[in-house]
N, C-alpha and C positions, 0 to 999 in steps of 0.2 A: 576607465569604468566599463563594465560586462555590459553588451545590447542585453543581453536577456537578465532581464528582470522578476520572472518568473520563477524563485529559488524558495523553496520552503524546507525546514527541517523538524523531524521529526524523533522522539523517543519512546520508547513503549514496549510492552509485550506483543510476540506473534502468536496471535489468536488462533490459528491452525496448521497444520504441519502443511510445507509447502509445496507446489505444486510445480514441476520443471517439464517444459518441453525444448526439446532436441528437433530443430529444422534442416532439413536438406541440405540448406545453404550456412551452415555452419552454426547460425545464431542459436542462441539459448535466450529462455524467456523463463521466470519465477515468478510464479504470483504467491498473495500472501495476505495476510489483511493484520493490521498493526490495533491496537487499542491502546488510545489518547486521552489521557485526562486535560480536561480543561485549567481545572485545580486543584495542584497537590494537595491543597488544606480542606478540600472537602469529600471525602472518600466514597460519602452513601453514594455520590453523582456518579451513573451510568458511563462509561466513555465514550468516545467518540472510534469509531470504528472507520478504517480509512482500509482501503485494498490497495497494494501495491502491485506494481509490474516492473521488475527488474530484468533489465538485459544484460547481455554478454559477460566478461567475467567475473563482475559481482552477483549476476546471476547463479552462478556454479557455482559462488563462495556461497549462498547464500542457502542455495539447495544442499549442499554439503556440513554447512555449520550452522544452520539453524533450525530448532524444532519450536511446536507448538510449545507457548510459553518463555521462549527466546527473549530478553532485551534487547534491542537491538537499535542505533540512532541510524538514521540515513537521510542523507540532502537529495532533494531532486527537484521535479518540478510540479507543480500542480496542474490536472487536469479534470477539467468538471465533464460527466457524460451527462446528456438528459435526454429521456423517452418518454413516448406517451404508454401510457397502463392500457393494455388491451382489455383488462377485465373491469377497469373503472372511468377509463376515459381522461385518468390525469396524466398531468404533466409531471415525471417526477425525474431526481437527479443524483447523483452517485458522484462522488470523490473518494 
């Protein structure tokens, strides 16, 4: 059995064309934001918008063969950010 338990997978369209940086030290980074439906059987529902960070060579696969509007599935891990709102003073959080 995998220690890490931490695996989520996902399907969807890429919501904007994606964004590649090229580091010193070899690494490649793609970000991208994916949109989730919760249920396929109910359409009017808004999706769920989730931002991706893809590293090294499915990074370059990723920057290379995917545009805004892409299907695309990928497995990784989930990571929650949370900050305070300097303009409202809350707490909010980002997946």
């Amino acid at each position: 059995m995998s220690d890490n338990l931490n695996v989520i997978n996902l399907v969807g369209p890429v919501g904007q064309k994606p964004e590649t940086q090229y580091f010193e030290s070899g690494a490649v980074l793609t970000k991208l934001s994916l949109a989730v439906n919760r249920r396929p059987s109910k359409k009017e529902e808004e999706p769920d918008w989730v931002a991706l960070e893809i590293w090294g060579k499915i990074a370059e696969f990723a920057a290379n063969y995917t545009d805004k509007g892409s299907l695309i599935g990928i497995q990784g891990e989930l990571k929650l950010d949370e900050w305070i709102d300097l303009t409202t003073g809350q707490q909010r959080h980002n997946f």
